[in-house]
MIPA-709690 format. One record per atom (N, C-alpha, C): atom name; y, x, z; residue number from 1. Coordinates in pm, 1 decimal, always signed. Layout:
N
R  atomo        c2        c1        c3  num
R     CA         Y         X         Z  NUM
...
end
This chain:
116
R  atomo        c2        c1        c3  num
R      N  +37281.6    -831.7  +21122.4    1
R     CA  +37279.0    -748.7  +21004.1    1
R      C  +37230.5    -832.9  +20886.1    1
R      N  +37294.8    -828.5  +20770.9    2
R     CA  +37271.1    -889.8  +20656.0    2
R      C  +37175.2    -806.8  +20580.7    2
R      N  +37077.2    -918.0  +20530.5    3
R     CA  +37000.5    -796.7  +20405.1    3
R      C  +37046.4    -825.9  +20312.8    3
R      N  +36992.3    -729.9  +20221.8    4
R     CA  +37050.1    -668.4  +20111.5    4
R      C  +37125.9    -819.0  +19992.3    4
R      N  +36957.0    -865.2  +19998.3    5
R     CA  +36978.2    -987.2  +19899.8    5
R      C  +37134.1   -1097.2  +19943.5    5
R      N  +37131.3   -1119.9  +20079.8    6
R     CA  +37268.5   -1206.0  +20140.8    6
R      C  +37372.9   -1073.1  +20054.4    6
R      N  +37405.8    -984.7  +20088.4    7
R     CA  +37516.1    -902.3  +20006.7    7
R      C  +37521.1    -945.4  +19870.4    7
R      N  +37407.4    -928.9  +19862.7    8
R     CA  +37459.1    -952.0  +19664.9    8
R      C  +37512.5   -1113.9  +19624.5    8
R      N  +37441.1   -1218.8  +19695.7    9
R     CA  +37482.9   -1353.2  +19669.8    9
R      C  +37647.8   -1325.0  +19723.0    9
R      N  +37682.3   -1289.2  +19867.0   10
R     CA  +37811.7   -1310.4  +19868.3   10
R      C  +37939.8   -1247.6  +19752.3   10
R      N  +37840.8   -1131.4  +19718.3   11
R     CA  +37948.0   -1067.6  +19644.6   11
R      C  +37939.6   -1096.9  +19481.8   11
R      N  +37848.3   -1241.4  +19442.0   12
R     CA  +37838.2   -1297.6  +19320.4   12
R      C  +37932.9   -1411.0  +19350.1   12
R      N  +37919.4   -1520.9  +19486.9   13
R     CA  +37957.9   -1621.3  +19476.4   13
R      C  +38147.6   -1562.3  +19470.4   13
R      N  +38142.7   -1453.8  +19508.7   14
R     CA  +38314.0   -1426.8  +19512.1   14
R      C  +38336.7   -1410.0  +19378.0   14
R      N  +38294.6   -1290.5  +19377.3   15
R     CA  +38361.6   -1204.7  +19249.2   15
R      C  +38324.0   -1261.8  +19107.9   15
R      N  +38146.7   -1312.8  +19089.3   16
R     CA  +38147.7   -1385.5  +18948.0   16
R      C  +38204.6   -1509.5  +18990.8   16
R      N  +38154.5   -1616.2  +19049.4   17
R     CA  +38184.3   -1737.8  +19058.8   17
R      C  +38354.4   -1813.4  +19092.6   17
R      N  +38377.0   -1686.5  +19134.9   18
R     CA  +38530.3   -1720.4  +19170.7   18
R      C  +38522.9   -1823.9  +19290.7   18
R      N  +38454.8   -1844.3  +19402.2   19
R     CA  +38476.4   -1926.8  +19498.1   19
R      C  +38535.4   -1855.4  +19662.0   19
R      N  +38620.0   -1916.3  +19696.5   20
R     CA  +38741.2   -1831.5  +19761.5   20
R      C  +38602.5   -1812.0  +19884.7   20
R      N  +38717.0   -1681.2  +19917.5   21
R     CA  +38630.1   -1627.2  +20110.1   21
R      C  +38568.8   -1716.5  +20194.0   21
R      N  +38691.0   -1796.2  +20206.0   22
R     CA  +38696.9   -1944.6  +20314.9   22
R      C  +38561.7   -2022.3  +20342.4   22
R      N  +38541.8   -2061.9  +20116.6   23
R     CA  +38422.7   -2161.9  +20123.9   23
R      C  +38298.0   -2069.8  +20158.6   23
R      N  +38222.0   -1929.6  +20114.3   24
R     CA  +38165.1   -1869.7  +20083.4   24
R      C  +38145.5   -1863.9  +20259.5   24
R      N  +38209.8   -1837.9  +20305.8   25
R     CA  +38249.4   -1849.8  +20524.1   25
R      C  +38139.7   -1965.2  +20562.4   25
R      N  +38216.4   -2080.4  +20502.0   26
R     CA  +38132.5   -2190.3  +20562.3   26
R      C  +38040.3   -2246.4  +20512.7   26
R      N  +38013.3   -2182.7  +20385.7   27
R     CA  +37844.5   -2186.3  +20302.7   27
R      C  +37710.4   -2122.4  +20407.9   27
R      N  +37800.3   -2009.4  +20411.4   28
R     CA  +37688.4   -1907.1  +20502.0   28
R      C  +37692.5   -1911.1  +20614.0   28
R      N  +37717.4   -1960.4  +20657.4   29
R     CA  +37792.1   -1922.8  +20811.5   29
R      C  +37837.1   -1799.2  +20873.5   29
R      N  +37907.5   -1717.9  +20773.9   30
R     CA  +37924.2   -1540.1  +20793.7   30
R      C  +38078.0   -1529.9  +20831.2   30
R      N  +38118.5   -1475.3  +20890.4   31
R     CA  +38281.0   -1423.8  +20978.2   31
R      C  +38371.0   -1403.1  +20787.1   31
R      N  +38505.0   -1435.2  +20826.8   32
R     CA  +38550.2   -1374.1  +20677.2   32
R      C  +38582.5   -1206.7  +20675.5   32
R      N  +38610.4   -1175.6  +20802.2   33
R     CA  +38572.0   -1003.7  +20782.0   33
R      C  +38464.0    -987.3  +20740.5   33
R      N  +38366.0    -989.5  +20821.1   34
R     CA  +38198.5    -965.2  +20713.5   34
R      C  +38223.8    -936.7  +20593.5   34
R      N  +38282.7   -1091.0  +20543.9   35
R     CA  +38261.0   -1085.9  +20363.9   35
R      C  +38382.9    -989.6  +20302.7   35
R      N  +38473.8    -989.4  +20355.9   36
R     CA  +38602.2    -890.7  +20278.6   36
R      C  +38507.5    -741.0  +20340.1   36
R      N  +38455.9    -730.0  +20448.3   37
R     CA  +38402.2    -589.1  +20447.4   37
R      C  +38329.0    -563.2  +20355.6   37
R      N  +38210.4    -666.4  +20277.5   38
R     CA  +38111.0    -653.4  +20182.0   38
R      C  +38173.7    -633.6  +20027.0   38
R      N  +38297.3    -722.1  +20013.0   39
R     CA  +38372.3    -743.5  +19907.0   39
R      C  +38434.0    -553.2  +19857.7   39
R      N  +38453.7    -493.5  +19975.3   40
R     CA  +38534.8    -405.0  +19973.4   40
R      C  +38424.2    -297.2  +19908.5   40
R      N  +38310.9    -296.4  +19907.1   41
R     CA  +38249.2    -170.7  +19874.5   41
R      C  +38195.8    -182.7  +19715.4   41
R      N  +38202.8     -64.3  +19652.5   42
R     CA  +38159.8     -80.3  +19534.0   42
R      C  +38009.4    -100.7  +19525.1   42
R      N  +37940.5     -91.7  +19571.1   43
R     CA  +37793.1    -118.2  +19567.2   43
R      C  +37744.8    -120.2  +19701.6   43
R      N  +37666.2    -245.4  +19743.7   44
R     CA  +37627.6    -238.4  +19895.0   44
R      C  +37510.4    -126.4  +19928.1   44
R      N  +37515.3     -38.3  +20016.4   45
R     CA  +37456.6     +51.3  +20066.1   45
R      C  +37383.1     +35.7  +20177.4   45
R      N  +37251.0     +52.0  +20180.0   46
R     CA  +37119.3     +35.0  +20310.5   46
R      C  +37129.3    +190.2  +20360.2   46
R      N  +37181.0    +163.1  +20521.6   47
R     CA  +37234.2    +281.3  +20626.7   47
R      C  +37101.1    +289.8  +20693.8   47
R      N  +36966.5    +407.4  +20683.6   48
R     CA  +36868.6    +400.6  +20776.7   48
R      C  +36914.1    +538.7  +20820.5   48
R      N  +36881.6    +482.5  +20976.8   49
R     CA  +36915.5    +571.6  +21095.4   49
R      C  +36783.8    +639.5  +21116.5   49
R      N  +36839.9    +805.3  +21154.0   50
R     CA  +36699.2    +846.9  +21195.5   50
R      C  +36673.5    +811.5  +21359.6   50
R      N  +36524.1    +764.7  +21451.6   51
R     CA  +36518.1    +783.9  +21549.1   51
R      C  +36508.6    +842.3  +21606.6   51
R      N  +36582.3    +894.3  +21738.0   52
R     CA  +36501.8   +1041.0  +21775.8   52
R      C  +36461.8    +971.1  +21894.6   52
R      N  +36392.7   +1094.3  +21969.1   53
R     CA  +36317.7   +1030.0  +22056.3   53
R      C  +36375.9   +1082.4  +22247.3   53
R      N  +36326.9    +968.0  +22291.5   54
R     CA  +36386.1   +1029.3  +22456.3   54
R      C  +36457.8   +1106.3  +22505.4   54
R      N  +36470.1   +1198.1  +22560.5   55
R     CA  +36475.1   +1300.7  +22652.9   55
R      C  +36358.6   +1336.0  +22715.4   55
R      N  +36268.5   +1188.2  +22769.4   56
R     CA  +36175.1   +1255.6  +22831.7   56
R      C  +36056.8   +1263.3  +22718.6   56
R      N  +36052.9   +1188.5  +22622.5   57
R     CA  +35937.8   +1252.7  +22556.3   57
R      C  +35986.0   +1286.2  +22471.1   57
R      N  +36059.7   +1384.9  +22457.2   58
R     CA  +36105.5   +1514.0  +22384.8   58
R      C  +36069.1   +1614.3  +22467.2   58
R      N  +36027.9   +1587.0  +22623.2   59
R     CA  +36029.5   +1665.5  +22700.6   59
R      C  +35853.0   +1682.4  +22718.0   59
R      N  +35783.5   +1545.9  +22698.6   60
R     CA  +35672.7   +1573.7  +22674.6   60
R      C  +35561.6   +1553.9  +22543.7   60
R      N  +35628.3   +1541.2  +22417.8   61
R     CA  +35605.9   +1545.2  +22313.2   61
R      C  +35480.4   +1680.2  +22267.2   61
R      N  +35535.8   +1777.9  +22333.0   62
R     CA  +35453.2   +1894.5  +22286.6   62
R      C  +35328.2   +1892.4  +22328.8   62
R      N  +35339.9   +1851.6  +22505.3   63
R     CA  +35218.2   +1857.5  +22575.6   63
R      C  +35127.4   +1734.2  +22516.4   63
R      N  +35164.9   +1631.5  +22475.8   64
R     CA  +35110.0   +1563.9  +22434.6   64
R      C  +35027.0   +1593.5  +22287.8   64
R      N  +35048.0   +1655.9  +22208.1   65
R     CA  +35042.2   +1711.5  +22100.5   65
R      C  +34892.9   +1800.0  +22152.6   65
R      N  +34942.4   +1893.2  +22262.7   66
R     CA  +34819.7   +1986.4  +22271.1   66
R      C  +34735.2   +1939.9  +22324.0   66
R      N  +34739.6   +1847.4  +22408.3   67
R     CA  +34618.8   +1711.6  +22494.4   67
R      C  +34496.5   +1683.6  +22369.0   67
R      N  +34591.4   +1615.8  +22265.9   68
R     CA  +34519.0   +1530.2  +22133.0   68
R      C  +34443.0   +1653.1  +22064.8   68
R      N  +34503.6   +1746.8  +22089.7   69
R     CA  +34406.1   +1903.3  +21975.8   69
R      C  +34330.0   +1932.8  +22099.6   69
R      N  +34331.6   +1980.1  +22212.4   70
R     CA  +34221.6   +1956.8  +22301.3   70
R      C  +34115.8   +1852.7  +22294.7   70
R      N  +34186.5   +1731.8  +22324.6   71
R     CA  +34037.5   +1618.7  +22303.0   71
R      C  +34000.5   +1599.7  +22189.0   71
R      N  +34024.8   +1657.6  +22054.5   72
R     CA  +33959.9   +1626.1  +21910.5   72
R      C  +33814.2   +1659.7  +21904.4   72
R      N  +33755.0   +1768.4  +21943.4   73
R     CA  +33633.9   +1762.7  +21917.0   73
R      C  +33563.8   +1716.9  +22014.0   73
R      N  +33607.8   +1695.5  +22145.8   74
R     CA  +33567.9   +1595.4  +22219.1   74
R      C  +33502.4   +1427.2  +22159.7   74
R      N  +33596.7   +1394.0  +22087.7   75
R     CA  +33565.7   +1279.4  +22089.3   75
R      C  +33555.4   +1217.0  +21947.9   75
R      N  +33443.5   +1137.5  +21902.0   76
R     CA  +33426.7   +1096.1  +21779.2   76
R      C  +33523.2   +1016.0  +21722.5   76
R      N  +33428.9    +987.6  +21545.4   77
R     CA  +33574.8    +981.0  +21464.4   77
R      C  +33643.2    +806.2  +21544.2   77
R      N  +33571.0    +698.3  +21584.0   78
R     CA  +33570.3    +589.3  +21649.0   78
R      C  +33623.5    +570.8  +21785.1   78
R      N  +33627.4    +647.3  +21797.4   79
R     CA  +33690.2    +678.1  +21941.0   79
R      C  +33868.6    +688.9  +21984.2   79
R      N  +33894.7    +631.5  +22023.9   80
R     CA  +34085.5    +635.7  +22077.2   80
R      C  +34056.8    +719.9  +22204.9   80
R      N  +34188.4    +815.8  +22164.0   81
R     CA  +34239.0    +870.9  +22331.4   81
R      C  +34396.8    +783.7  +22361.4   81
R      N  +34359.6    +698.3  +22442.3   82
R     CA  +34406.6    +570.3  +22505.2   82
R      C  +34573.9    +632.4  +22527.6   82
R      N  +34732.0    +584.5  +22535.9   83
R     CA  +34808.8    +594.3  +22587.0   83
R      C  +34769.0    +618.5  +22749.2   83
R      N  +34678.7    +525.0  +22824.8   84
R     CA  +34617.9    +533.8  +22948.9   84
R      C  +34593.2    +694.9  +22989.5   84
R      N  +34533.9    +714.7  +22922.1   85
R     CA  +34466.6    +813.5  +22929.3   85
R      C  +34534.2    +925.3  +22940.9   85
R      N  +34651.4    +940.4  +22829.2   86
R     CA  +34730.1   +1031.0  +22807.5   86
R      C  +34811.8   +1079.1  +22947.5   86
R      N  +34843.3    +896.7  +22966.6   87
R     CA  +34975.5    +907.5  +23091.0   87
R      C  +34870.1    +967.6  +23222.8   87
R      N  +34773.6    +933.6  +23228.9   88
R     CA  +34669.0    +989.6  +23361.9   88
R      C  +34713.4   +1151.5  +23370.1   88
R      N  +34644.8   +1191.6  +23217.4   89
R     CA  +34665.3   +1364.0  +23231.2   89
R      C  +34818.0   +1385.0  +23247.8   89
R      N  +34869.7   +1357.4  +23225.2   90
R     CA  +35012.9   +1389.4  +23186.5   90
R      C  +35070.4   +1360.1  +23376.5   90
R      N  +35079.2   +1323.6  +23462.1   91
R     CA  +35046.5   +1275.4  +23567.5   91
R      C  +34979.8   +1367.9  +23665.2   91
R      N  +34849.7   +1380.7  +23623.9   92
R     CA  +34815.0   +1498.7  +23703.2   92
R      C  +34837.8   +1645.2  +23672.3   92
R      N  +34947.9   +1684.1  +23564.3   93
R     CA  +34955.5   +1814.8  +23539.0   93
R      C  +35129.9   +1793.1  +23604.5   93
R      N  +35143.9   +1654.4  +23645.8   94
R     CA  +35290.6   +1671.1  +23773.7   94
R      C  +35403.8   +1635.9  +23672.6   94
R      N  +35405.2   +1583.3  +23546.9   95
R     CA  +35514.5   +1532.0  +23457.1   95
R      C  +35486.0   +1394.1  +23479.8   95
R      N  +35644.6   +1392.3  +23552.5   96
R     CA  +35667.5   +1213.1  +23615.8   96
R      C  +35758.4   +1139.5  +23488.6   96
R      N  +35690.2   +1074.6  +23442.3   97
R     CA  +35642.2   +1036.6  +23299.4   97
R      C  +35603.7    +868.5  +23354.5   97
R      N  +35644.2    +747.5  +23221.6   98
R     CA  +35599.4    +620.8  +23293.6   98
R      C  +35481.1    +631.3  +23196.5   98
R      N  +35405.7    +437.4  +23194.1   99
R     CA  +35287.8    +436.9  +23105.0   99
R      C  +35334.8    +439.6  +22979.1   99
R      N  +35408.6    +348.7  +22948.2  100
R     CA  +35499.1    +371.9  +22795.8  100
R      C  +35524.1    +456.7  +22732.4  100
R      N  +35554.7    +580.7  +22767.4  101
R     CA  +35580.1    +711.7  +22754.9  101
R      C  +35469.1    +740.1  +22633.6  101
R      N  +35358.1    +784.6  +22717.2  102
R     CA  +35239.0    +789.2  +22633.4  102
R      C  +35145.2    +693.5  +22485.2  102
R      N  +35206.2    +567.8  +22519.7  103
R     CA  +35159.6    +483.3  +22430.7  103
R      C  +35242.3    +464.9  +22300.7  103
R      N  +35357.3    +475.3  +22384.6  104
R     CA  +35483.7    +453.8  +22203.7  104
R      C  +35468.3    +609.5  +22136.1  104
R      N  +35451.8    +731.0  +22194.3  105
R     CA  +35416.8    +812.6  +22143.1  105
R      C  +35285.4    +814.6  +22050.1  105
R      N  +35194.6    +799.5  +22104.5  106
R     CA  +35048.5    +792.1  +22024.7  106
R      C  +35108.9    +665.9  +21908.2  106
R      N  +35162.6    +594.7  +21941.7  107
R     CA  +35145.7    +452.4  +21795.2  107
R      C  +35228.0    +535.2  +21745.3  107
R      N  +35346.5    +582.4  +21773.6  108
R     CA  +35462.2    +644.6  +21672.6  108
R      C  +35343.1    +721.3  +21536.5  108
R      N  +35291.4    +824.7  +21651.5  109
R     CA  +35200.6    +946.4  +21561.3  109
R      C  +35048.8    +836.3  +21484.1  109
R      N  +35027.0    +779.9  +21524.5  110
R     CA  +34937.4    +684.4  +21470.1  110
R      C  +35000.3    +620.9  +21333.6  110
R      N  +35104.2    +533.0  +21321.7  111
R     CA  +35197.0    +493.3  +21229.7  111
R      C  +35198.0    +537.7  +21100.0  111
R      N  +35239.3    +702.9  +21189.7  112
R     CA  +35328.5    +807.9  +21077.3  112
R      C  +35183.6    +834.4  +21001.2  112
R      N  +35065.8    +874.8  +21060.4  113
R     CA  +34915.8    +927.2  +20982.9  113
R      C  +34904.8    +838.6  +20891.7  113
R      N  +34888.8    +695.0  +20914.5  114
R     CA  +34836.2    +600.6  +20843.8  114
R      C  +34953.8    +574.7  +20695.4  114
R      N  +35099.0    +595.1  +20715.0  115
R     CA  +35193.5    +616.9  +20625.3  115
R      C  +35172.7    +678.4  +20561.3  115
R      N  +35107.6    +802.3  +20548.9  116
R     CA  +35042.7    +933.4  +20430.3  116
R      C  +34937.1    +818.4  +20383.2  116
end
């Protein structure tokens, strides 16, 4: 994937500079489709995809949710409730769930807090 800035040089060295596909190919080292695909659009456009998440933690997203409002006043402001931790409970309430599960969830929601 090209960023933004590579789009705009290719589509200066073409269109202002007048230097054919070919050379602009073996300047960059970019396919000449690439560049006639880039050439072709009136303004280059940044495509962000939304992520969604699993199946299975879509499946345990919620429970996880009510775990973290359960252990809040449990546990001070310094304190982490561990991915570990999560996947333990999550485990013994019989949702066959891996460790990952629990941890990319908590950083996801960790991420998103610190983004506000």
């Amino acid at each position: 994937m090209l960023r933004m800035d590579q789009v705009h040089v290719i589509r200066h060295k073409v269109l202002v500079e007048g230097q054919s596909i070919r050379s602009v190919t073996r300047q960059m080292a970019i396919g000449c489709n690439t560049i006639k695909k880039y050439l072709k659009m009136p303004e280059p456009v940044r495509v962000v995809r939304q992520k969604k998440l699993s199946p299975v933690k879509e499946m345990v997203a919620p429970r996880i949710d009510e775990i973290l409002e359960e252990w809040r006043p449990r546990t001070t402001h310094k304190q982490h409730i561990t991915g570990t931790r999560i996947h333990r409970q999550l485990v013994e309430e019989g949702y066959r769930v891996g460790i990952t599960t629990g941890r990319d969830y908590l950083r996801e929601k960790r991420r998103q807090r610190d983004e506000v």
